[in-house]
C-alpha positions, 0 to 999 in steps of 0.5 A, a space after each residue: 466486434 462482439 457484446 462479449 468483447 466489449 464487456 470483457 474486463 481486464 484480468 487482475 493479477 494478485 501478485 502484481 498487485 500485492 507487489 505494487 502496494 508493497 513497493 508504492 502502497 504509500 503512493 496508492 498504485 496498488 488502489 489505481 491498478 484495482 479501481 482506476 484514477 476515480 479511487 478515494 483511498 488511492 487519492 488519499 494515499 497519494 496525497 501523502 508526499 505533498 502533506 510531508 513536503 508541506 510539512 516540511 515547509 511550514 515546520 522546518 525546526 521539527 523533527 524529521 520524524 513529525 515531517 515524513 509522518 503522513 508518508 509513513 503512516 500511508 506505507 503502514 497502510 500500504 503494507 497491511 493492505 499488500 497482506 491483505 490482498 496477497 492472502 486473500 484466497 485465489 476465488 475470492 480475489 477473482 469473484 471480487 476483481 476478476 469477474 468479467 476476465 474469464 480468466 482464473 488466479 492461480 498465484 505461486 511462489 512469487 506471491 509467497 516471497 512478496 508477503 515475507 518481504 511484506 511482513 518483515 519490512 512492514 514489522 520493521 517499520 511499524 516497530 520503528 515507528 512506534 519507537 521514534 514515537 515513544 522516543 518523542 513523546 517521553 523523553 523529547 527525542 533524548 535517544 536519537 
């Protein structure tokens, strides 16, 4: 076994992990995929499901909104960080994450489909979000 073997990182796909962070971002898999299990924002992402089931638990007459709140914000975060890594161009995302795989990104029409996908479940969430919000702070939940 060679030096250049043992020294030879795993190749990253760009597409894979703009995937993971839209499907699971608000569980971190897109942080772990990239930086391993010693990655604090992916860390910090997981925790998000144990916040809301605590929440749920010590306030169980709030509303539903206020319980699943640190779960929704991770998926926000989750999806802005899915656009940003899915448009980060080609020679970049390898000089960042691909620098000992030898091998070159050359992502297609998989990833275009991902970022739409992205977009529009993120717009509606965020949208969503900041509506239910609104909803609760002005007029103490009177529209749902």
């Amino acid at each position: 076994m060679t030096t250049a073997t043992i020294l030879q990182q795993s190749h990253k796909n760009k597409a894979f992990t703009t995937l993971l962070a839209f499907l699971l971002g608000m569980l971190g898999a897109h942080r772990f995929y990239l930086h391993g299990s010693k990655d604090r924002w992916g860390w910090l992402h997981l925790t998000a499901l144990p916040a809301s089931l605590l929440l749920h638990q010590l306030l169980p007459e709030a509303d539903w909104f206020y319980q699943i709140l640190p779960l929704t914000l991770s998926a926000l975060v989750g999806f802005l960080e899915a656009l940003v890594l899915g448009l980060m161009p080609d020679d970049k995302w390898d000089a960042r994450y691909n620098v000992g795989s030898g091998r070159l990104s050359d992502t297609g029409w998989p990833l275009a489909v991902v970022l739409v996908a992205t977009l529009m479940l993120g717009a509606g969430v965020l949208i969503a979000t900041m509506a239910r919000l609104f909803d609760l702070l002005y007029t103490g939940g009177a529209y749902g």
